[in-house]
N, C-alpha and C positions, 0 to 999 in steps of 0.2 A: 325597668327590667334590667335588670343583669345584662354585661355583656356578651355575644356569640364569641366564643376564642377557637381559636385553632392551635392547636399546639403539634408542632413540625419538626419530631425528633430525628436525630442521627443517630442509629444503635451503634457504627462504628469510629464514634468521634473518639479522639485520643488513642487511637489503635484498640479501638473495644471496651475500652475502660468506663465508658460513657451509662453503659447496659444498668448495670446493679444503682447507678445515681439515681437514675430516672425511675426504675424499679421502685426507688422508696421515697420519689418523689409524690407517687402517686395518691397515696394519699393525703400532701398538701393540697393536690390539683382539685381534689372532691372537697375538700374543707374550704377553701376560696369559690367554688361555684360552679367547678367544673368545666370542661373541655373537653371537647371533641379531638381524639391525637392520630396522627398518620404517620408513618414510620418511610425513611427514604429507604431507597432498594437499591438506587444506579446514582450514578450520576447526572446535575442536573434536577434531579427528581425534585429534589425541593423548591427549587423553580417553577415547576407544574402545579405543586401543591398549593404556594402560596398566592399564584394566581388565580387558580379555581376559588379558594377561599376568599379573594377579593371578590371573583362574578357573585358566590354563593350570599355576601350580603355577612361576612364575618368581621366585627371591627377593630376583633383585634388579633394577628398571629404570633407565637411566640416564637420562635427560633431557639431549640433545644439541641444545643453540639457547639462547635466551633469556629474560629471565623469562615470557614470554607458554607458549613450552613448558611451563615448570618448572612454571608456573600450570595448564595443560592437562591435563599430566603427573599431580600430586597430587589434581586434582581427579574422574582416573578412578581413583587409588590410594582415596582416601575410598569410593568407589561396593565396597570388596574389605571384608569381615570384617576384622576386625583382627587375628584372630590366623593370617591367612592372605597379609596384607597384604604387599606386598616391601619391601623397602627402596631408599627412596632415593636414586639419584647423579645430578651436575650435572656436565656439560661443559660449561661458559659461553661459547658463539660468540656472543650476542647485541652487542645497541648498547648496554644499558644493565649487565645482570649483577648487577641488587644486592641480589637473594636468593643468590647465590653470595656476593658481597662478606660476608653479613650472616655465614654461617655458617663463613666460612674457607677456602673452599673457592679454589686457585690461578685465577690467570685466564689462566696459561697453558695452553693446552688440552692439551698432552701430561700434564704434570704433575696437571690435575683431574682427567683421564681415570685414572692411576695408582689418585690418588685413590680415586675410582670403584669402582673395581675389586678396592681391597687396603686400604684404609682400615677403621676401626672405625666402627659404626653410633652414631649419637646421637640422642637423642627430642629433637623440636624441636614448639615449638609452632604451629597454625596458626591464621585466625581465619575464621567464617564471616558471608556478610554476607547479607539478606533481606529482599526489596521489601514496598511494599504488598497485592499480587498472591502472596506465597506460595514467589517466584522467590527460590532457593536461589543461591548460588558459593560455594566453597572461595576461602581467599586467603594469600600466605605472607607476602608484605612488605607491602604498600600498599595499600591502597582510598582513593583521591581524590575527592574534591565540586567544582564548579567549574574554576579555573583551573587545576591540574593536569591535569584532564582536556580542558580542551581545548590543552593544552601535549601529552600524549599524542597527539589527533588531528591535529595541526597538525606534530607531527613526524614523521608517516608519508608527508608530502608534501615533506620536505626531502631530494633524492635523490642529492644532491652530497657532503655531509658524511656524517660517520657518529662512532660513539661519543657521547660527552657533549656533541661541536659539534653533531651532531644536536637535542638537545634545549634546548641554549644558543639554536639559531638560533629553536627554536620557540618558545619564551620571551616571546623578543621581536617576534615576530610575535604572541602571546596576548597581550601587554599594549597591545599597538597594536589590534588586532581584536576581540577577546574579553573584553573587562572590564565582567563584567555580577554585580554582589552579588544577593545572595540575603541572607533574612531567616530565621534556622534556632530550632530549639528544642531541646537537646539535654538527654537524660533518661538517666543514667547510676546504676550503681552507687557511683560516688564527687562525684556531686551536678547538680543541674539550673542548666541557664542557657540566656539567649537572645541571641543579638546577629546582626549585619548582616555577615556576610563574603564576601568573596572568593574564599576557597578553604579547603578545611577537608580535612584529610589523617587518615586512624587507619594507625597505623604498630606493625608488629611489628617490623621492621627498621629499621635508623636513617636511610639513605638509598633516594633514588629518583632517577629520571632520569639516573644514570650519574654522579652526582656532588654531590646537591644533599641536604646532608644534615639530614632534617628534623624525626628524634628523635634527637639524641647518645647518649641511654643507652639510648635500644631495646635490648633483647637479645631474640634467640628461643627461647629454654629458661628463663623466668623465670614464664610465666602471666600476662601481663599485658602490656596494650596499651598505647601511648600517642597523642595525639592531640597537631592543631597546627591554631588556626583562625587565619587571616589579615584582621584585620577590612578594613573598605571603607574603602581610603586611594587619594591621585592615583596616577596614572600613575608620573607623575614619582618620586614615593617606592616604589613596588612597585620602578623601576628601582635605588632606591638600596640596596635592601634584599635584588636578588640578591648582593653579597658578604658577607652577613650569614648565608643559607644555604648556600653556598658552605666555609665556615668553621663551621658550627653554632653561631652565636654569637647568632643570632634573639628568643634568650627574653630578653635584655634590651630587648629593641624595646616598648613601650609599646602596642604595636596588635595585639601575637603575642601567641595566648593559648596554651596547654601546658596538659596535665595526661594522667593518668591512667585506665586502667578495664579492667576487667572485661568489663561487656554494658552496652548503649549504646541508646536508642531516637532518631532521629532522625527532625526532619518541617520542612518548609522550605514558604516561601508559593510557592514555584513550583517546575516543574520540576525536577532535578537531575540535567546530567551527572556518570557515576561513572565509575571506569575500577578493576577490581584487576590489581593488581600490571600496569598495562601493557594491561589487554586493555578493550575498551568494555563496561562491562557496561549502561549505556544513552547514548548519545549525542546528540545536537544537537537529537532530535527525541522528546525523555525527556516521559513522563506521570508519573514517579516524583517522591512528592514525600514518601513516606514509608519508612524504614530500621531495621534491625537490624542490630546487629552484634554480634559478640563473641568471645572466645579460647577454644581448646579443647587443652586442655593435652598437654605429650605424645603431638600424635596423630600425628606420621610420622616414623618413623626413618629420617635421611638418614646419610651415608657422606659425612667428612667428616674 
């Protein structure tokens, strides 16, 4: 028998632009077999969705929007047993897409959707991250500290562009508005240090922001994470240093640190906006000044 699918749209992925995609997706969805679709209202909501669709006995959900969906999406698949759990598909309508990018998945949406639908499943790993407070998230590509994250928030108010010029334009409005270091302490499986950064990124995937690539060898079926901290440099030099990630070419930089891990203890002298994979896990008005993170091997088979 054919599989049970869930397919778990985002009408406002891409700032709306998401709508008319799906609209004529629809009838690929009836030509492959069909699907049961649910539409997010709030946030979070795709979270609820994709766990009910786990109790409900669906085996497989697709994730229709952006990384923020995909991010939604997985982290109600975690909330399902594991040997009950669906498997994962991405139809990439977002702005950014780079947990689709990370794992192969087409970015054109007929084609992901095939995908989706007809593809062989693959264990990909995910990572989980953990405040002072006890405050759990699931994450697939990215969890960002600082200036990432306020390049996230600042590109939710750019409503002209869209894709990578979205996050290009917020950028550079972060490095005009938002260039505030922080002093970190990092306690890891593969050694401790401390320094004065800017932005500090843990990466399962090698890119974020639609283009800005800031582990080169990230893979997500490996076990293992990689980081990138950006220590406190001018203005002027963070600008000369967008075509450095741009190109993944950063770790020769003298001020770019890299490396590896496992599990991760993090604690910073102030505050820290975070964002995963896209979504604010605290923002502007963060009491978090303490973190956990770390990789969990083979925990969700996506369709890919």
């Amino acid at each position: 028998m054919p599989k049970r699918v869930k397919l778990i749209f985002n009408p406002i992925a891409n700032l709306g632009r998401a709508w008319p995609v799906a609209a004529a997706l629809r009838p690929i969805v009836l030509e492959l077999g069909g699907a049961d679709w649910s539409g997010t209202v709030y946030p979070s909501h795709a979270t609820e969705l994709a766990r009910q669709a786990g109790e409900d006995g669906y085996e497989l959900v697709v994730a229709m929007g952006g990384d923020g969906t995909v991010h939604e999406v997985v982290n109600g698949l975690m909330q399902v047993p594991a040997d009950k759990r669906p498997h994962l598909g991405v139809v990439p309508v977002g702005s950014g897409n780079d947990f689709a990018h990370a794992v192969g998945i087409s970015t054109q949406p007929e084609q992901a959707l095939r995908q989706a639908m007809g593809g062989s499943p693959r264990r990909l790993d995910i990572g989980y991250l953990e405040d002072g407070g006890g405050r759990t998230e699931y994450w697939t590509n990215t969890v960002g500290i600082g200036f990432d994250t306020a390049v996230t928030i600042r590109s939710r108010k750019v409503p002209i562009l869209q894709g990578f010029a979205v996050y290009f334009a917020a950028v550079l409005q972060t490095i005009l508005f938002n260039f505030e270091p922080f002093q970190v302490k990092v306690k890891s499986d593969t050694g401790e240090w401390e320094d004065e950064l800017l932005m500090f990124v843990m990466c399962n995937g090698p890119r974020e922001g639609g283009g800005f690539i800031v582990a080169p060898k990230a893979k997500t079926d490996d076990g293992i994470f990689s980081y990138l901290g950006v220590q406190h440099i001018t203005r002027p030099r963070m600008l000369m240093t967008i075509p450095y990630f741009l190109k993944g070419t950063q770790e020769r930089l003298h001020y770019v640190r890299m490396g590896e891990f496992h599990n991760m203890e993090i604690e910073a002298n102030k505050p820290m906006y975070i964002h995963t994979d896209g979504e604010i896990f605290t923002g502007f008005g963060s009491t978090t000044r303490r973190l956990k993170a770390g990789v969990l091997p083979n925990a969700i088979e996506t369709i890919c």
